[in-house]
DOLOBA-403808 format. One record per residue (C-alpha): residue number from 1; residue in one letter; y negated, z negated, x. Coordinates in steps of 0.001 Angstrom, whole numbers. Each point is the difference from the previous one (the first is absolute). Example, Ala and Ser with C-alpha at 12.3 -4.5 7.8 and 13.67 -1.06 7.14 Angstrom:
<rec><nr>1</nr><rest>A</rest><py>4500</py><pz>-7800</pz><px>12300</px></rec>
<rec><nr>2</nr><rest>S</rest><py>-3440</py><pz>660</pz><px>1370</px></rec>
// end
This chain:
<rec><nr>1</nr><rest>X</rest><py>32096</py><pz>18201</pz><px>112064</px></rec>
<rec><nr>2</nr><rest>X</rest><py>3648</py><pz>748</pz><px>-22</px></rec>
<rec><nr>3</nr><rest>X</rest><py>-771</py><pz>4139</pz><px>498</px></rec>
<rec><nr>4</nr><rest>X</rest><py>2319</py><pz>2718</pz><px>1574</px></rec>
<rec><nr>5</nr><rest>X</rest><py>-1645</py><pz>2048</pz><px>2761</px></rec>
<rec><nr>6</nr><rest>X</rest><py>1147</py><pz>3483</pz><px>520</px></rec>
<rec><nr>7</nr><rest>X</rest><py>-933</py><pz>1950</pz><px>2937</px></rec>
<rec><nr>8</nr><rest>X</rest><py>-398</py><pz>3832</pz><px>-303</px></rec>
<rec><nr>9</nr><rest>X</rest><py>-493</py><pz>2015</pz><px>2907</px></rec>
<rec><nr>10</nr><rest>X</rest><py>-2566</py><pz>2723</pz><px>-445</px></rec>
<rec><nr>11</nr><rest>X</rest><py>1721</py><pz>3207</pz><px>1603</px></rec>
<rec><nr>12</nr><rest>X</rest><py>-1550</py><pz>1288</pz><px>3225</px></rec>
<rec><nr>13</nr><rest>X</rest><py>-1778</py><pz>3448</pz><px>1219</px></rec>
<rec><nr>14</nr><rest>X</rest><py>4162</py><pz>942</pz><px>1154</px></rec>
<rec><nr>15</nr><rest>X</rest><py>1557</py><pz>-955</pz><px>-3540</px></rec>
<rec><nr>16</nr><rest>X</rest><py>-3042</py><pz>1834</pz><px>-1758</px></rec>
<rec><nr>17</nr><rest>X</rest><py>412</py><pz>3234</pz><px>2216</px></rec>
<rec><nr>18</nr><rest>X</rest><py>3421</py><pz>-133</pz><px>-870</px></rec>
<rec><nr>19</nr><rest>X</rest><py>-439</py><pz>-377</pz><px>-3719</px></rec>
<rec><nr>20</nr><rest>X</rest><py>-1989</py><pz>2685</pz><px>-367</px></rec>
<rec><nr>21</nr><rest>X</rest><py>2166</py><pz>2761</pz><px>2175</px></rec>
<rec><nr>22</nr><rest>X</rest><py>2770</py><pz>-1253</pz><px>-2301</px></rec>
<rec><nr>23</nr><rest>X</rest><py>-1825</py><pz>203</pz><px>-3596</px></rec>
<rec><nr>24</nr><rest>X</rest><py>624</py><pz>2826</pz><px>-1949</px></rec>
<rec><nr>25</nr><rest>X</rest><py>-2003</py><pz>1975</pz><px>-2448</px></rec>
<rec><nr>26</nr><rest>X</rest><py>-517</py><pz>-3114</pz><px>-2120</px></rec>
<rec><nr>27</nr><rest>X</rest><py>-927</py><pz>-2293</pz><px>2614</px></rec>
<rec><nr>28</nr><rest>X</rest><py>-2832</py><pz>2281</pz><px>2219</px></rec>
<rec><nr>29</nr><rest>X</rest><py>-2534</py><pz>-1341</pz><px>-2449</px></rec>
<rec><nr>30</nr><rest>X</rest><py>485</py><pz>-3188</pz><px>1845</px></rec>
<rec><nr>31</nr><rest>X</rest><py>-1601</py><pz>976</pz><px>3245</px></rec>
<rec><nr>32</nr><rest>X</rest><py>-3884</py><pz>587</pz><px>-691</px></rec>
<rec><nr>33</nr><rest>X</rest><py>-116</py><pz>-4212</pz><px>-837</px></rec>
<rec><nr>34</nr><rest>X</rest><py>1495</py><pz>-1241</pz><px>2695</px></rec>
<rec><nr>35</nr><rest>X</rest><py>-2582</py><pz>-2216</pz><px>1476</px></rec>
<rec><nr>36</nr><rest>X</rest><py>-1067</py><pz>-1530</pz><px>3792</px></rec>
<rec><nr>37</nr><rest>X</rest><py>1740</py><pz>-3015</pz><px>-1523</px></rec>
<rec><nr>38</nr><rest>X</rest><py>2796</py><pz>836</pz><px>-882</px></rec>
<rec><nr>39</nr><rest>X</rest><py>744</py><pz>1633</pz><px>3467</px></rec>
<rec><nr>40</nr><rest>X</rest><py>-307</py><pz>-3581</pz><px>1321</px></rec>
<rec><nr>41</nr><rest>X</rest><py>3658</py><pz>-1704</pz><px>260</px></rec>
<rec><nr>42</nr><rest>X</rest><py>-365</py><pz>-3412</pz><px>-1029</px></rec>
<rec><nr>43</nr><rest>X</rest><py>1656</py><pz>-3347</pz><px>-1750</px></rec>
<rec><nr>44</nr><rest>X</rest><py>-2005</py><pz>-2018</pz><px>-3069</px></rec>
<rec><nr>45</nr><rest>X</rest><py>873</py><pz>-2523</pz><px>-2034</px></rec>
<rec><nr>46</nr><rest>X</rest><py>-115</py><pz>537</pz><px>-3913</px></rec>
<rec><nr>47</nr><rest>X</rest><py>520</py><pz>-3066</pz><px>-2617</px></rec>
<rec><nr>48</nr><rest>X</rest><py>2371</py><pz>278</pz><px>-2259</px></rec>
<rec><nr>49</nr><rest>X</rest><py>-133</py><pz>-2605</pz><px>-3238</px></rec>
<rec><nr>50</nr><rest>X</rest><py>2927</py><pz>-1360</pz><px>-1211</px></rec>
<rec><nr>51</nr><rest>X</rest><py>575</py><pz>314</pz><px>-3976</px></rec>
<rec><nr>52</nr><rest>X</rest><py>917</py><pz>-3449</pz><px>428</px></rec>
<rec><nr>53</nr><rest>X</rest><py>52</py><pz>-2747</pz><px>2592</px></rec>
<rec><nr>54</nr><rest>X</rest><py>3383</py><pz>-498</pz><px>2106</px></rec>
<rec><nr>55</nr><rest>X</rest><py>1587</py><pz>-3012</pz><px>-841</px></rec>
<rec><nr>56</nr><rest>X</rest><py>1785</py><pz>-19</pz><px>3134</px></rec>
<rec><nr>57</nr><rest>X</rest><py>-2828</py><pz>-3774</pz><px>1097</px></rec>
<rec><nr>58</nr><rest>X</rest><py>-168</py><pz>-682</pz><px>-3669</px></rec>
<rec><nr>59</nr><rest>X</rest><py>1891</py><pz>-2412</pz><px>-2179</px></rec>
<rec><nr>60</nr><rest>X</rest><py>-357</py><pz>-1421</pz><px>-3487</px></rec>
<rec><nr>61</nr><rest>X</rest><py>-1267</py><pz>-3164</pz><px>-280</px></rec>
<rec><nr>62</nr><rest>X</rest><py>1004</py><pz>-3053</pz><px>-2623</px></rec>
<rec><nr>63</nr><rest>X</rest><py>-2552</py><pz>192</pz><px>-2673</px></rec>
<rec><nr>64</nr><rest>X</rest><py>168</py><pz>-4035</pz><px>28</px></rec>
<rec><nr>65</nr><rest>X</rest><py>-833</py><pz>-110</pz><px>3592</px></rec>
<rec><nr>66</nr><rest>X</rest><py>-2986</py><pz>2519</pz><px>-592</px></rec>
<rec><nr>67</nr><rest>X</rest><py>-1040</py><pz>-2076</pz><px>-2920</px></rec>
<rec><nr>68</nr><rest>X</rest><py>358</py><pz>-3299</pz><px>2013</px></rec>
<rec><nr>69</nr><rest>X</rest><py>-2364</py><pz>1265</pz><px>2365</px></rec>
<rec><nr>70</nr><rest>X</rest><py>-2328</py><pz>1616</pz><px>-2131</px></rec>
<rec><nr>71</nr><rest>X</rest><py>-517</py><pz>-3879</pz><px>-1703</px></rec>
<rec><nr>72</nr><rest>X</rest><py>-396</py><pz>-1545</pz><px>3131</px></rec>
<rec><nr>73</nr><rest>X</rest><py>-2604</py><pz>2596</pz><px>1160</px></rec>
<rec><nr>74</nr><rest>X</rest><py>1886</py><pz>973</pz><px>2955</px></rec>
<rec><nr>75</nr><rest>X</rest><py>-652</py><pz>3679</pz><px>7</px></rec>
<rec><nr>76</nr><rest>X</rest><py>-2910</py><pz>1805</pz><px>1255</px></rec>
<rec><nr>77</nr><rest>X</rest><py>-1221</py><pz>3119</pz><px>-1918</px></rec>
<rec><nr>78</nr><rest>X</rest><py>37</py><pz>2796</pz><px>2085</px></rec>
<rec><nr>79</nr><rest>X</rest><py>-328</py><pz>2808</pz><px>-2684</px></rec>
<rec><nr>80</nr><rest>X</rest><py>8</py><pz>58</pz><px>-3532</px></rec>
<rec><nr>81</nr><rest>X</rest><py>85</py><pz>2529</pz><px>-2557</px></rec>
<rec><nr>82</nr><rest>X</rest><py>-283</py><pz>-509</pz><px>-4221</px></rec>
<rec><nr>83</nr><rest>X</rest><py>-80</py><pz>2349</pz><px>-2651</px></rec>
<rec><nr>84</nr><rest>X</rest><py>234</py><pz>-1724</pz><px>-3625</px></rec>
<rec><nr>85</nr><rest>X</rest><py>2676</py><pz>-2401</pz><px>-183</px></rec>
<rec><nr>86</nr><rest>X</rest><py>1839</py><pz>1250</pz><px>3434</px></rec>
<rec><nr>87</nr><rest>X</rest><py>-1359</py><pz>-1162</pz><px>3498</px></rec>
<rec><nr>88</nr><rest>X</rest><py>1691</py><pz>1279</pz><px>3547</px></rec>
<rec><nr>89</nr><rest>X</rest><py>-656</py><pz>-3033</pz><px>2516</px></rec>
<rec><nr>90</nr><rest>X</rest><py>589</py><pz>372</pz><px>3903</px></rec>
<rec><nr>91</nr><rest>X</rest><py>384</py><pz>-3884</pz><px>1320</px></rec>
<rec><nr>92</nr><rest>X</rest><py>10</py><pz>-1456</pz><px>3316</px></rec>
<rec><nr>93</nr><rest>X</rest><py>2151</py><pz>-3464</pz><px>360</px></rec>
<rec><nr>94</nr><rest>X</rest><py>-1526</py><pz>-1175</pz><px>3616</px></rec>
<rec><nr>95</nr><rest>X</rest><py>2581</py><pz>-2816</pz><px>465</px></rec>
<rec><nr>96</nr><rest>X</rest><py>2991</py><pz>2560</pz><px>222</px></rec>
<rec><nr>97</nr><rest>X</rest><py>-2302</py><pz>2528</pz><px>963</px></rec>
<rec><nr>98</nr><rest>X</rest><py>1303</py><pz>2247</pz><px>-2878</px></rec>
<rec><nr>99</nr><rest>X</rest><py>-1395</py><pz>2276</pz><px>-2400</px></rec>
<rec><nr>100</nr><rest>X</rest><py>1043</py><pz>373</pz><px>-3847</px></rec>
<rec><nr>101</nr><rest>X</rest><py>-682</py><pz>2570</pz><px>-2095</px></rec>
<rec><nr>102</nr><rest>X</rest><py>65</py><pz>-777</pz><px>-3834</px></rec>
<rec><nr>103</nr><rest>X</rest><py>-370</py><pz>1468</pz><px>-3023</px></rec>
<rec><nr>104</nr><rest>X</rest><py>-1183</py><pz>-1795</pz><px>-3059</px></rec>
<rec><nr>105</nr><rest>X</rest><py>78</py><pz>1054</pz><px>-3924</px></rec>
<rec><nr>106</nr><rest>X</rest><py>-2261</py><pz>-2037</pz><px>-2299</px></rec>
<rec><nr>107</nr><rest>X</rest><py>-370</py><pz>-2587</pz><px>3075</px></rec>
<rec><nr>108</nr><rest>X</rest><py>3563</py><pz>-489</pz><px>13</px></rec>
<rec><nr>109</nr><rest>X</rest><py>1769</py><pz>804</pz><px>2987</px></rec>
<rec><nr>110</nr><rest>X</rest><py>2217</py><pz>2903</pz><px>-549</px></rec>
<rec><nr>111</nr><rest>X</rest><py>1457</py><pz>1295</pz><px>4005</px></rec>
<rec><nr>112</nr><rest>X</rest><py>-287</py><pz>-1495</pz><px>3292</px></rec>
<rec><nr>113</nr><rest>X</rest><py>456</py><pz>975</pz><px>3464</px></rec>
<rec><nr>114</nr><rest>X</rest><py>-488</py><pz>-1102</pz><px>3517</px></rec>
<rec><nr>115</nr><rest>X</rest><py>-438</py><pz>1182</pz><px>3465</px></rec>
<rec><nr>116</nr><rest>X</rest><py>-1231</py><pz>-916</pz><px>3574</px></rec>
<rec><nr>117</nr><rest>X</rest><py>-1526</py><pz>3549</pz><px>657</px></rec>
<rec><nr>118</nr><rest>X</rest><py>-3291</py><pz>289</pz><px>-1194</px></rec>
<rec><nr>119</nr><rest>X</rest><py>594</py><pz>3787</pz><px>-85</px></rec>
<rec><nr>120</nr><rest>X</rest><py>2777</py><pz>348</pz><px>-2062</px></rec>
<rec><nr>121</nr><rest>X</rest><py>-1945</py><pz>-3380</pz><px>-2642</px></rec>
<rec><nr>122</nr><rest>X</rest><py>-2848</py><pz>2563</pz><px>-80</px></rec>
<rec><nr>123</nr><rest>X</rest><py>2225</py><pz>3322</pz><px>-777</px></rec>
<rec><nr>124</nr><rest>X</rest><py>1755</py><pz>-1901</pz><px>-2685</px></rec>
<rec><nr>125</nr><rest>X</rest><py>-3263</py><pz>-1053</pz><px>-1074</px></rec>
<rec><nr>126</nr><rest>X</rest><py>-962</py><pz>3070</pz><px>-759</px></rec>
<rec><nr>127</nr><rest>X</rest><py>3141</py><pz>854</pz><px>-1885</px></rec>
<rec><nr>128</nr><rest>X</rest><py>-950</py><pz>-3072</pz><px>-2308</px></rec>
<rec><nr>129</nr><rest>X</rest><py>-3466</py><pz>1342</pz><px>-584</px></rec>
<rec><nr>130</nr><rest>X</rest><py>1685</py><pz>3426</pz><px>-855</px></rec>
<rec><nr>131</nr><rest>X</rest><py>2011</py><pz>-1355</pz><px>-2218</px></rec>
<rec><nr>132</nr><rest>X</rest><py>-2897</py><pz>-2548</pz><px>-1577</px></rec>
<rec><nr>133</nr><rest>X</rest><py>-1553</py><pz>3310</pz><px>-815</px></rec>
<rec><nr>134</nr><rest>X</rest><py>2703</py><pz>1611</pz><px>-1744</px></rec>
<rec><nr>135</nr><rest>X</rest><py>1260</py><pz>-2781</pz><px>-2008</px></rec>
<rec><nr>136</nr><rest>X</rest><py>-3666</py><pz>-739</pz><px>-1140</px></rec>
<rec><nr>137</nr><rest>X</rest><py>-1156</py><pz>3803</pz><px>-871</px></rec>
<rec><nr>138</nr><rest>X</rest><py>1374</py><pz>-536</pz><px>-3847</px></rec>
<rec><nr>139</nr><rest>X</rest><py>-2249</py><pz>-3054</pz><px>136</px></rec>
<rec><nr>140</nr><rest>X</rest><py>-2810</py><pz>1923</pz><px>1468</px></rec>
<rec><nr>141</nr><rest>X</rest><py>658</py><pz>3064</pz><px>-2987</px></rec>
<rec><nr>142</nr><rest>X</rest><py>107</py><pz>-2672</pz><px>-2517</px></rec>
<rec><nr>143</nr><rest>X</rest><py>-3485</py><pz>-1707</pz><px>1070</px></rec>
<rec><nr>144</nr><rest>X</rest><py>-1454</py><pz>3478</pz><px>-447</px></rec>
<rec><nr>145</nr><rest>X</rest><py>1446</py><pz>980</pz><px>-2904</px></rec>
<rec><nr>146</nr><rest>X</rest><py>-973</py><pz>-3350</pz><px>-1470</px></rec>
<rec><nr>147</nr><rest>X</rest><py>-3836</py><pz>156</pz><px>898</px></rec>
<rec><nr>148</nr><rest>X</rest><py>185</py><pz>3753</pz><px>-1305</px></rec>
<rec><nr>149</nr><rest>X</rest><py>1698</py><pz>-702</pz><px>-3490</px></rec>
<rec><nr>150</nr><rest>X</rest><py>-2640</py><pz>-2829</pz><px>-430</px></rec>
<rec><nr>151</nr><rest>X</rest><py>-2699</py><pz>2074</pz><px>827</px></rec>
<rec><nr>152</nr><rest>X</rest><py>1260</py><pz>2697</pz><px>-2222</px></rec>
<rec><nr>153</nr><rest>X</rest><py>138</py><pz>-2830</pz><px>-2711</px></rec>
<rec><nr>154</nr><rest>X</rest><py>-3664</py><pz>-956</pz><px>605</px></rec>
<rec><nr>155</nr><rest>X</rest><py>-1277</py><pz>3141</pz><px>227</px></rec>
<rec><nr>156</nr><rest>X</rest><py>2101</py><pz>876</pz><px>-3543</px></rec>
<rec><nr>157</nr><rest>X</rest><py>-1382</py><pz>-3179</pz><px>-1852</px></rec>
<rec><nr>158</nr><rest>X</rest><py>-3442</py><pz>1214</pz><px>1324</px></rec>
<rec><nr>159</nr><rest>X</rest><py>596</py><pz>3595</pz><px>-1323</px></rec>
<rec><nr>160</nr><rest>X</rest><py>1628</py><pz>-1694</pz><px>-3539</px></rec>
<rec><nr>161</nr><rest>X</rest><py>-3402</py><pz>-2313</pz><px>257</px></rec>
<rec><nr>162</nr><rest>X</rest><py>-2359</py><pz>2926</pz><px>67</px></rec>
<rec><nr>163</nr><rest>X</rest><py>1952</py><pz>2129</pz><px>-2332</px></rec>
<rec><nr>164</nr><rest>X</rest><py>-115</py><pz>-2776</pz><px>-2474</px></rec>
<rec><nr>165</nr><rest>X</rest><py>-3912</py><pz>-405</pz><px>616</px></rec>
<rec><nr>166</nr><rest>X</rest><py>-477</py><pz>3947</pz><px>-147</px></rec>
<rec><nr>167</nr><rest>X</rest><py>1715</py><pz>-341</pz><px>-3328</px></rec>
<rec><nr>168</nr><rest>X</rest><py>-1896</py><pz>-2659</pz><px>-1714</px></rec>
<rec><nr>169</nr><rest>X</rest><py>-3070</py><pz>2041</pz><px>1316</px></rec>
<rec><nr>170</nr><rest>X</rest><py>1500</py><pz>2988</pz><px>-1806</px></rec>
<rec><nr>171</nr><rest>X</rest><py>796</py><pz>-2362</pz><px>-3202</px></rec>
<rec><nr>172</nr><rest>X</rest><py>-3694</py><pz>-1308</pz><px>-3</px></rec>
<rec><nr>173</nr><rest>X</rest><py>-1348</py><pz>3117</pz><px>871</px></rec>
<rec><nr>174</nr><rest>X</rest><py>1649</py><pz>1126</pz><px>-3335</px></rec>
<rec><nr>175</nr><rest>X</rest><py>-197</py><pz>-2895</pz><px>-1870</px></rec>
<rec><nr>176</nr><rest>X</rest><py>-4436</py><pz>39</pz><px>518</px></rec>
<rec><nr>177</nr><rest>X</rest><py>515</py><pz>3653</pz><px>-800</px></rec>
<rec><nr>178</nr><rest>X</rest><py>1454</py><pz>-299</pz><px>-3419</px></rec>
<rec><nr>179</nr><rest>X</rest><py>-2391</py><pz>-2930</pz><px>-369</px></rec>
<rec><nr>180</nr><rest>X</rest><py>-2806</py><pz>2237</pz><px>787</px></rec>
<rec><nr>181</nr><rest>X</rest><py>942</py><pz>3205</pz><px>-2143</px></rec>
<rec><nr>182</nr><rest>X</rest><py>701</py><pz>-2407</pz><px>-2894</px></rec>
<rec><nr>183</nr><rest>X</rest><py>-3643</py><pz>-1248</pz><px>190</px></rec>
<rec><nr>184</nr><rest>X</rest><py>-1468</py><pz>3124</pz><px>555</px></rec>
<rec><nr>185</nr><rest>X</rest><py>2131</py><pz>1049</pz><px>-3123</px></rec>
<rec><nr>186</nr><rest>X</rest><py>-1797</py><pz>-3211</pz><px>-2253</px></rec>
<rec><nr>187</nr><rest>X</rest><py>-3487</py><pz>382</pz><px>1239</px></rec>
<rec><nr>188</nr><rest>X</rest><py>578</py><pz>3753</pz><px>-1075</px></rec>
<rec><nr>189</nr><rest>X</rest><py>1129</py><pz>-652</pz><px>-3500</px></rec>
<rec><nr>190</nr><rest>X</rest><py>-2708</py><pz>-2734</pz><px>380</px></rec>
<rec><nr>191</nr><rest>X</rest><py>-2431</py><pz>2472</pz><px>512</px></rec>
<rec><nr>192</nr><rest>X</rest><py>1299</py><pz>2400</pz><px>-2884</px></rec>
<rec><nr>193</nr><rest>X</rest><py>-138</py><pz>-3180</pz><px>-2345</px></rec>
<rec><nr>194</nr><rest>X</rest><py>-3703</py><pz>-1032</pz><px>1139</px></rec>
<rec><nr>195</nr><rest>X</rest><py>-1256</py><pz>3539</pz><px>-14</px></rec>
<rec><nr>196</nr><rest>X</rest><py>1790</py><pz>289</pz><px>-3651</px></rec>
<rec><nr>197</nr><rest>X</rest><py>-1811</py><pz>-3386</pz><px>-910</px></rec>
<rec><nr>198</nr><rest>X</rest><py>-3234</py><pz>1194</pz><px>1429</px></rec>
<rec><nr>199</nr><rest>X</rest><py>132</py><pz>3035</pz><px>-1905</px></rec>
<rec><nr>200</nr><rest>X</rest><py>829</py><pz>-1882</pz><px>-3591</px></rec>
<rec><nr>201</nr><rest>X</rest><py>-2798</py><pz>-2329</pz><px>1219</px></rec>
<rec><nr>202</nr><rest>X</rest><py>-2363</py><pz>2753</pz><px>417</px></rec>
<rec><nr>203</nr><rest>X</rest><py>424</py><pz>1007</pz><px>-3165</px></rec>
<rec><nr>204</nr><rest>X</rest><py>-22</py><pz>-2837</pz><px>-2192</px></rec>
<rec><nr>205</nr><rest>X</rest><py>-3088</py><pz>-586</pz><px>2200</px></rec>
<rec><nr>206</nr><rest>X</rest><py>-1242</py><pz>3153</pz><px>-968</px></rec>
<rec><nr>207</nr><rest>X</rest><py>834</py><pz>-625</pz><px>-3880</px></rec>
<rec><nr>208</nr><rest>X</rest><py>-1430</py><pz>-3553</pz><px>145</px></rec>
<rec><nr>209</nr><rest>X</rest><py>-3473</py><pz>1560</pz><px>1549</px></rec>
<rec><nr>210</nr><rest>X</rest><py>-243</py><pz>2698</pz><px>-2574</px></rec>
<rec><nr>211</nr><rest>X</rest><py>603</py><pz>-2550</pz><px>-3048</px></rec>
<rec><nr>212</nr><rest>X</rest><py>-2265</py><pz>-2599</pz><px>2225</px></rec>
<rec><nr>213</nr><rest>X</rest><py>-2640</py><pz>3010</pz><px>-69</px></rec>
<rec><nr>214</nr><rest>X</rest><py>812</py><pz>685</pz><px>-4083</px></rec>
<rec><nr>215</nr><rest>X</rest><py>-408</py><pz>-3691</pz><px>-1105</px></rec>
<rec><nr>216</nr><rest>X</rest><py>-3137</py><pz>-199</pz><px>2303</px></rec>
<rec><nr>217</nr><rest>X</rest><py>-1432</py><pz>2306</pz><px>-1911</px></rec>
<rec><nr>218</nr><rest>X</rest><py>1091</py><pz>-837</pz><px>-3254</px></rec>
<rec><nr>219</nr><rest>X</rest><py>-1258</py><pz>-3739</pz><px>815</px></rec>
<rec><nr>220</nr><rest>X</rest><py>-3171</py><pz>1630</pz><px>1505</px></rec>
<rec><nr>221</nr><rest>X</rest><py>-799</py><pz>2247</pz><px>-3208</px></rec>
<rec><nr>222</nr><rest>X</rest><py>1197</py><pz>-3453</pz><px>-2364</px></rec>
<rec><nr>223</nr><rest>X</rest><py>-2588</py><pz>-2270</pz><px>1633</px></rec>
<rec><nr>224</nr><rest>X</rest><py>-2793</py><pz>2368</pz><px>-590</px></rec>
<rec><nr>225</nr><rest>X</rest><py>420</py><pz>-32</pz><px>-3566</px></rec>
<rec><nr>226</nr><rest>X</rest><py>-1827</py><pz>-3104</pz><px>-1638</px></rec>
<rec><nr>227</nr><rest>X</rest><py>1158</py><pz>-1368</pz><px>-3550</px></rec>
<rec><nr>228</nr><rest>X</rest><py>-2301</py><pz>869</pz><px>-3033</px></rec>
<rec><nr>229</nr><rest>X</rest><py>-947</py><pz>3210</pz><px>1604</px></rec>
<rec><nr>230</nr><rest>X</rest><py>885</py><pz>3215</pz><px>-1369</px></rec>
<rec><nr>231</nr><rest>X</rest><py>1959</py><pz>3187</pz><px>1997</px></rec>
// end
């Protein structure tokens, strides 16, 4: 990796005892954390990461070239990184003992660079991949927002799909409702008619029995009599 090392020097026991007879009212808080460690005088490296890689060992490289070589199979994949249509590719050309770096939109190949330092190829790498990310994130929001408007469009023809069933429920619920108080309503006038008709029945029954009973007994008494006899 193409990284920066700065060295800071912890300050010793001397600098420390120093610090602290200078420090004013603000500063005595310092004193009660100052630790076995930190009385210890010593150099360490720290790493610092460049934003972006030095292009002091890297140059562009002809996109024909790149191309060329990609055809004949000439590269070796070191790394590779995709992300929708973008992919960050870290190539090794063994021949010239160089390594490219490319970028490629839609497999098209967009930038191209070179370098004999595998170090700085692997820093600019990363840049790529950086970059890969960032250019594809609207992609990435548009995937989700996609699956989540579809969903939201199934789950609201499933919710239209049951409200519509709830509501022919509702319809036939009230359509076997009026169905049912409209035959309750003609078996009662039913009723009234065939308890009317009974009635009239009974009595015509009744009327038909008495005269049955009258002419009975007129027939009875008629029969008795014999002709040529006197009363």
């Amino acid at each position: 990796m193409d990284n920066l090392v700065k060295l800071h020097r912890v300050p010793a026991e001397a600098d420390t005892a120093d610090q602290t007879q200078n420090a004013g009212p603000e500063g005595s808080h310092l004193q009660p954390v100052i630790g076995i460690g930190d009385r210890i005088g010593r150099l360490h490296a720290v790493p610092v990461t460049r934003a972006r890689p030095d292009y002091t060992n890297i140059v562009a490289a002809s996109i024909e070239e790149v191309e060329r070589l990609e055809t004949a199979a000439a590269l070796l994949t070191f790394r590779q990184y995709c992300s929708f249509d973008y992919a960050a590719t870290l190539y090794f050309h063994s021949d010239e003992r160089n390594f490219y770096t490319t970028l490629h939109v839609d497999n098209r190949l967009w930038r191209a660079s070179k370098t004999a330092i595998r170090g700085a190829a692997e820093a600019e790498f990363q840049y790529l991949v950086n970059q890969v990310t960032r250019l594809a994130e609207e992609e990435a929001q548009r995937a989700e927002l996609a699956a989540e408007n579809a969903q939201i469009t199934r789950s609201l023809s499933e919710a239209e799909a049951q409200l519509e069933r709830v509501h022919s429920d509702v319809r036939r619920n009230a359509e076997l409702k009026q169905e049912v108080a409209n035959r309750r309503q003609e078996a009662h006038t039913e009723i009234g008619r065939l308890k009317a008709q009974r009635m009239g029945a009974h009595a015509q029954l009744g009327r038909a029995q008495r005269l049955l009973q009258q002419i009975g007994q007129t027939h009875a008494k008629a029969i008795r009599r014999f002709p040529g006899r006197g009363d």
